[in-house]
N, C-alpha and C positions, 0 to 999 in steps of 0.2 A: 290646307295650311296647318302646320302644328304652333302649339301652342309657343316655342320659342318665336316663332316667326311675329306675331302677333306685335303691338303697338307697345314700348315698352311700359312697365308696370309694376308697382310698389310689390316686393319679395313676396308679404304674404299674400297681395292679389294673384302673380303669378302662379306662385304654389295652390291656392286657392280654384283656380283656372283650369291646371293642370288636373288634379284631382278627380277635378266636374268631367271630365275629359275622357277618363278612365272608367273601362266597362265594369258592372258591378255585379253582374248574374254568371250566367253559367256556359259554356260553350257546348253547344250539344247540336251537333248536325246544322252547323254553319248560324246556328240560332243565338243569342243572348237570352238565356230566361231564369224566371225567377226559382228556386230550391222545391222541390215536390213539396215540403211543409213548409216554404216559405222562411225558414230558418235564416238566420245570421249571424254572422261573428265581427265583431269587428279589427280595425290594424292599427297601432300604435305607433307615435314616432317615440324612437329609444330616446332621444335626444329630451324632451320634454315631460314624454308618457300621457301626452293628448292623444284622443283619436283622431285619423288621417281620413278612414273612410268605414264605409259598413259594408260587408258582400255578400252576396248569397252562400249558406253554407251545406254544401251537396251533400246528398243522404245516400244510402246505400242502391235506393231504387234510380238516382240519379248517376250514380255510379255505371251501373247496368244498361239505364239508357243511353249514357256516354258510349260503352261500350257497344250496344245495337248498333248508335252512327258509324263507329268505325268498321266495325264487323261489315257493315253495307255498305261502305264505300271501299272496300279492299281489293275486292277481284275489278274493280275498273281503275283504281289506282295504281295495281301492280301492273296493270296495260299500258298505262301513259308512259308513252315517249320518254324516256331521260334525259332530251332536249328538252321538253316541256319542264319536267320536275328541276331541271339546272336552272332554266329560264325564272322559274317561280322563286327558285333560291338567291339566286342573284338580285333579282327585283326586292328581295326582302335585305338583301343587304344593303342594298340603293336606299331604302326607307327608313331601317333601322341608323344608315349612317344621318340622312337628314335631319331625324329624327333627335337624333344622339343628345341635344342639352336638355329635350323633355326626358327621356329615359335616363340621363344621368342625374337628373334635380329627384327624380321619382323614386329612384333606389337612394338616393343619400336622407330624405325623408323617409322611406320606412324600414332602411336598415342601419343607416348613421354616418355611411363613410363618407369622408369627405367629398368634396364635388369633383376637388380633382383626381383622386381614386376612381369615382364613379365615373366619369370620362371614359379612362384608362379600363374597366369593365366595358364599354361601350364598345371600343374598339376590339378589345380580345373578345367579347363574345360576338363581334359583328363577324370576325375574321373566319369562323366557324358556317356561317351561311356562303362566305363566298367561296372557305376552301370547299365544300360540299357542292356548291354548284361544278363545283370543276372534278370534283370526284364523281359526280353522277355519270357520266359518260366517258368513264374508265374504270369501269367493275369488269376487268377480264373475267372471261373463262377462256378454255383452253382447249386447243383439240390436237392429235396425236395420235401414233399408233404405238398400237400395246408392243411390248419387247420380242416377245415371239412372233410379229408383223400379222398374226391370222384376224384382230380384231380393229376398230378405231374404238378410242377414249374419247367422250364430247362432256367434257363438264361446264356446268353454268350454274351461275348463281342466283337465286330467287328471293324474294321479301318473305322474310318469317312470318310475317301475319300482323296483324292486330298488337300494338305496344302498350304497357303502361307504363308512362315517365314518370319519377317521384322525384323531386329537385330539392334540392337545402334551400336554409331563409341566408347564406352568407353570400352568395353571386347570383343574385335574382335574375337579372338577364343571364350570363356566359351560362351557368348552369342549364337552361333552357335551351340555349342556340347548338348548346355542343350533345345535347341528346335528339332534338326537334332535326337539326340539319341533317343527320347520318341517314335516320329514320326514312326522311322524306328523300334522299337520293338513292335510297335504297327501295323505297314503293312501299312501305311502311306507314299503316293510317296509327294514331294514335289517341291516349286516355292521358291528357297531362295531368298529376295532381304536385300543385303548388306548394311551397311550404306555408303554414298558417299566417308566419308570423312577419311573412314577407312576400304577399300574394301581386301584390300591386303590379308591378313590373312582368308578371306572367300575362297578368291582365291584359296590358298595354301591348305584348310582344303578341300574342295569339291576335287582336285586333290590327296590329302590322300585315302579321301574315296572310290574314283575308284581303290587304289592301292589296298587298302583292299577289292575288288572285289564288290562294290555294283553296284548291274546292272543296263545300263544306263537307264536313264529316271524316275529311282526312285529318284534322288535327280538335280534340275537343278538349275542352279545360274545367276539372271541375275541382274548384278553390273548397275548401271543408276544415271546418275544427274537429274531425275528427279525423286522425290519419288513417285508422285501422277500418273506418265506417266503408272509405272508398278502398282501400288494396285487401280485404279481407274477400269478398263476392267476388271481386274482381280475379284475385288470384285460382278462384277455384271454379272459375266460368273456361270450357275446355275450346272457346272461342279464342282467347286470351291466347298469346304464343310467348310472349319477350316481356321481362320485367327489365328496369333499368334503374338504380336508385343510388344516388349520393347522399348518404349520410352517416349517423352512427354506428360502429360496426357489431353491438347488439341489435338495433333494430333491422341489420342488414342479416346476420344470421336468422330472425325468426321468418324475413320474408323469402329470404331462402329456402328453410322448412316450409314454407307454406308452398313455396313455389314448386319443391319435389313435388308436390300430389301431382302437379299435371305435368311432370317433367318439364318447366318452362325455362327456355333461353334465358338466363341471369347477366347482365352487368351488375357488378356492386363495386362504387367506388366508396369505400370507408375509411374508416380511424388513421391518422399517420400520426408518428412522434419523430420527425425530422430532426437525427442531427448536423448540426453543423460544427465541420472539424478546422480547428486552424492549427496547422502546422508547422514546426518553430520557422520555415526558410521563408513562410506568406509574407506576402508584400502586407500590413497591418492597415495601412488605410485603407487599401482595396478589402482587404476581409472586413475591416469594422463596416464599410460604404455597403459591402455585401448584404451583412447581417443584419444591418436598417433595414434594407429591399426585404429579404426572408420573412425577420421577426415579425414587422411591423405594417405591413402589407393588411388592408383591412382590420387594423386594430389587434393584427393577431388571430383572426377568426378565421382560418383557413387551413384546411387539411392539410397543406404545402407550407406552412407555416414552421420556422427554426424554432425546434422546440428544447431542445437540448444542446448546448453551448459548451464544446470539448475542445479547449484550448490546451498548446503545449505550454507545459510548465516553467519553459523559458522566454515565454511571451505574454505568457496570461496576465502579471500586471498588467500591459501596455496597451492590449488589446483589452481590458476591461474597462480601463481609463477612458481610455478613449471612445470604447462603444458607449459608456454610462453617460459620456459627456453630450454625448450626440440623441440619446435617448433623454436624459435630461431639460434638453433646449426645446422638447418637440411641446407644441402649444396641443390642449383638449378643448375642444368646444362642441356645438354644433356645425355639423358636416356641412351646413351653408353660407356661414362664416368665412369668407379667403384665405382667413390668418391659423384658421384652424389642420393642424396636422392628424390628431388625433379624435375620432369622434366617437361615442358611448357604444359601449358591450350592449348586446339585442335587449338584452333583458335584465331585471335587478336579481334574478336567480344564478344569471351568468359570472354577474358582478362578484355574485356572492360565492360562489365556487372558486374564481378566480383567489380572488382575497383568502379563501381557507386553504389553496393550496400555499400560496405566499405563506402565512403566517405557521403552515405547517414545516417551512422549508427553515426558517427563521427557529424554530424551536427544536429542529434536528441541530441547528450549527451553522446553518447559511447565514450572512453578513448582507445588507440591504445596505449597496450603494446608491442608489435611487430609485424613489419612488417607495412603492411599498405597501401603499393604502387609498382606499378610493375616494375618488372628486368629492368634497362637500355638495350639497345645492341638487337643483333638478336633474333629471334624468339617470343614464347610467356607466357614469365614468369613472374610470380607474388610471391611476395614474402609471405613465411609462414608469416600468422596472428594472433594473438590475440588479440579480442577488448571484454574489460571489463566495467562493468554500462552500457552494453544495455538494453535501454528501451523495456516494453514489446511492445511498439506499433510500434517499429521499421519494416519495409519495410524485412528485412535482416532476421528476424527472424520467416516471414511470407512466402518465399519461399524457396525453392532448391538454395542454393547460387554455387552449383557444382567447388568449388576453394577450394585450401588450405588456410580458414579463419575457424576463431573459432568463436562465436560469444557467451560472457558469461551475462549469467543474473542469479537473486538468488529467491531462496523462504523461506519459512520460514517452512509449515508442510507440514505433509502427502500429505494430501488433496489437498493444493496448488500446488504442483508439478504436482500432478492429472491432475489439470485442467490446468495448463502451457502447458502440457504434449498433452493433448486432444484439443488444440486449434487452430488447424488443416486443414483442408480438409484432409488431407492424410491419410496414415494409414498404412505404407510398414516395416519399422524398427522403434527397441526402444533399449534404452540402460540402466542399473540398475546398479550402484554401491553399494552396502551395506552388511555387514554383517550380515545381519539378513534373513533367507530363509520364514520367515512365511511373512517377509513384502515385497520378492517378488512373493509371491504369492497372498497376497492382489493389491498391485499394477496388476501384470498382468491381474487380475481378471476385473481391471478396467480400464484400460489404452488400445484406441483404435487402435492397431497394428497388424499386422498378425505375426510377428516377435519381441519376445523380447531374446536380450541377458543380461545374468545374469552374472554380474563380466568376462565378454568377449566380448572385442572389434569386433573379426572377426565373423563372425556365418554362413555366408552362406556354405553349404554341398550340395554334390551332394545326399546324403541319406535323406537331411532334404526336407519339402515341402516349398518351396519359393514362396512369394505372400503376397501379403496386401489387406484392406482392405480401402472402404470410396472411394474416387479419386485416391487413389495409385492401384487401378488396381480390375480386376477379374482371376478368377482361379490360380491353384500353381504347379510351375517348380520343381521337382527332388523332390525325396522319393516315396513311393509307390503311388503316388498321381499324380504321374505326367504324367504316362504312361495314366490315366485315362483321360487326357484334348484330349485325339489321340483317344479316343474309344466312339461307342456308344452301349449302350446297350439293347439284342434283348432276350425279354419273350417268351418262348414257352408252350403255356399249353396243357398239353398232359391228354389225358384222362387214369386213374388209371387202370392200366390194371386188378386187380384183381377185378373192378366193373363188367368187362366186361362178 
């Protein structure tokens, strides 16, 4: 029975309940235990800045023994069946769906989003385990004769080895199910480490997947306040094959350096500054409708997030107007509130970064149509933004601002939105407002993104291939693409038996 199932019960009993519910040690060869020094950290709700829970926090030598379990359960895991490892995926999506009002109450307490956000997580990270059971037993290889006919081609593809997963605190669950699923349909054991400041929900999802019977030591969890304590040994342990890490794209290039020494398989999915471009012919409600979904999506904390707001100059009032008015109306509270749309940045450092880019965009020349400045009172809110005549040289319009701020500037042609558009480092998401299909396909043609959406704020799919390009990262999560960052591929040339 999970805890939503249960006899109903005063909010903070529930939460309370839940909580109790949630493992607190360490995942290590199908085991729950406590930190070799018994060490802990604790997890904060952003919303109030109470603590939520306390956990064990893994040391280096737990690190390592992480890594022993998978290491020893690898060569009988890349054995099982890919009916088994489907079957195991699917049963966890069966669980994770039952499961869904405890893991979405659980993620809106330790990272803020509203409940109905959190849902909405539930299901796109659930969708990840099932597309994966169904990609498990569709990994072709291929066989063939070589062009001169004297030989056969037999290629197949094998589990890289041993993983270590390093997940963000902004999609506690989907960040999980979209590295843990490919892995495990691919016969991949792994090292999860959790983000600090959003462990909780790893917790509860690794205690899933043993319900759905994965066998211990193919998946271990070790939660730590220190990031560098567990991916430092780890990376230089030549057990180790596959690094896999979402997050900032300085700390994505030093794990890369570290990951040269042993030549390791990298995924890095990092930094985006997405613009979103509205075109004078856009349909205006559908772009403004859009740009809620983009901006506002997690409060703004997300790599897939409209980050830069490049409207044509013969629409930009109206499309201002109207986006500010819509970002205006939206309510902040606590994520457990119904009424609440908007729920607190992770941390009051967040806040505070937010607010210094604002106020630095405000003193180049930008115009604050709404918002502007953060919630009075507990926790760590900020209020929805719109700032209009930012300069292109603005601070604001040059990184990831990760807040609910809008930040609008204009162009005048094609071409100029191009290069608005391309002036970047990044390269993760892109957004297209226009009625015209042949001028998004010019634009895509030329606009450096691994992602663009077309008159569609939301885009991310567990069926689609997730990933960018430039400093927003290497390799790409979900679609038929993503099984393939777990595998490596092995030629066998066989001598043409009818030569013989």
């Amino acid at each position: 029975m999970t805890i939503s199932e249960m006899s109903p019960a005063a909010p903070a009993e529930r939460e309370a309940s839940l909580l109790a519910s949630v493992p607190t040690g360490l995942l290590i060869g199908g085991e729950w235990r406590e930190a070799s020094d018994r060490g802990t950290f604790d997890v904060h709700d952003p919303a109030t800045g109470q603590v939520l829970a306390t956990l064990a926090s893994a040391t280096s030598e737990d690190a390592v023994a992480a890594l022993d379990a998978a290491d020893a359960a690898q060569a009988s895991w890349a054995r099982t069946a890919p009916r088994v490892r489907a079957e195991i995926l699917r049963r966890a999506f069966d669980l994770v769906t039952e499961r869904a009002e405890d893991f979405a109450l659980l993620m809106t307490l330790e990272m803020g989003k509203p409940l109905a956000e959190a849902r909405g997580e539930v299901t796109y990270g659930a969708e990840f385990l099932r597309w994966f059971s169904e990609e498990t037993v569709r990994d072709y290889g291929r066989y063939l004769t070589t062009p001169e006919g004297k030989n056969k081609i037999l290629v197949q593809h094998k589990p890289v080895g041993p993983c270590l997963l390093i997940t963000p605190w902004n999609f506690p669950l989907a960040m999980a199910t979209r590295k843990v699923a490919p892995a495990i349909a691919a016969g991949c054991t792994m090292v999860l480490k959790p983000a600090k400041l959003t462990p909780l929900t790893a917790q509860y999802f690794a205690q899933t997947m043993l319900d759905a019977g994965l066998p211990a030591g193919v998946l271990n969890v070790v939660a730590s306040s220190s990031a560098s304590g567990i991916s430092g040994p780890l990376l230089a342990d030549p057990r180790l094959r596959k690094v896999s890490f979402t997050g900032s794209t300085p700390v994505g290039k030093r794990l890369m350096a570290d990951a040269a020494q042993n030549v390791l398989r990298t995924s890095m999915e990092l930094g985006g500054n997405a613009p979103f471009i509205v075109f004078e012919d856009a349909d205006i409600d559908k772009a403004v409708e859009g740009a809620m979904a983009a901006k506002m999506r997690n409060m703004g904390e997300a790599c897939t997030a409209a980050n830069r707001f490049l409207v044509h100059e013969t629409v930009a009032t109206q499309f201002t107007a109207k986006f500010a008015a819509a970002m205006g109306a939206l309510t902040t509270g606590r994520g457990t509130d119904p009424e609440t749309k908007v729920g607190p940045l992770i941390d009051g450092g967040a806040r505070d970064d937010v607010h210094a880019l604002v106020s630095a965009a405000v003193e180049a020349g930008a115009t604050v149509v709404t918002g502007g400045a953060p919630v009075d009172g507990a926790g760590y809110f900020y209020q929805p933004t719109v700032l209009a005549d930012v300069p292109n040289d603005a601070a604001i319009l040059g990184q990831e601002v990760f807040g609910p701020v809008a930040p609008i500037t204009t162009f005048t042609t094609e071409q100029e939105a191009i290069k608005l558009a391309n002036s970047t480092e990044y390269g993760l998401a892109s957004y297209l407002y226009s009625r015209d299909f042949n001028k998004l396909l010019r634009v895509a043609e030329q606009i450096e993104f691994g992602m663009v959406g077309f008159n569609a704020g939301v885009i991310s799919n567990a069926a689609a291939p997730f990933g960018g390009v430039k400093q927003s990262g290497l390799g790409r999560e979900g679609g038929t693409e993503g099984i393939a960052e777990y595998t490596t591929t092995q030629y066998i040339g066989i001598n043409d038996p009818y030569t013989q």
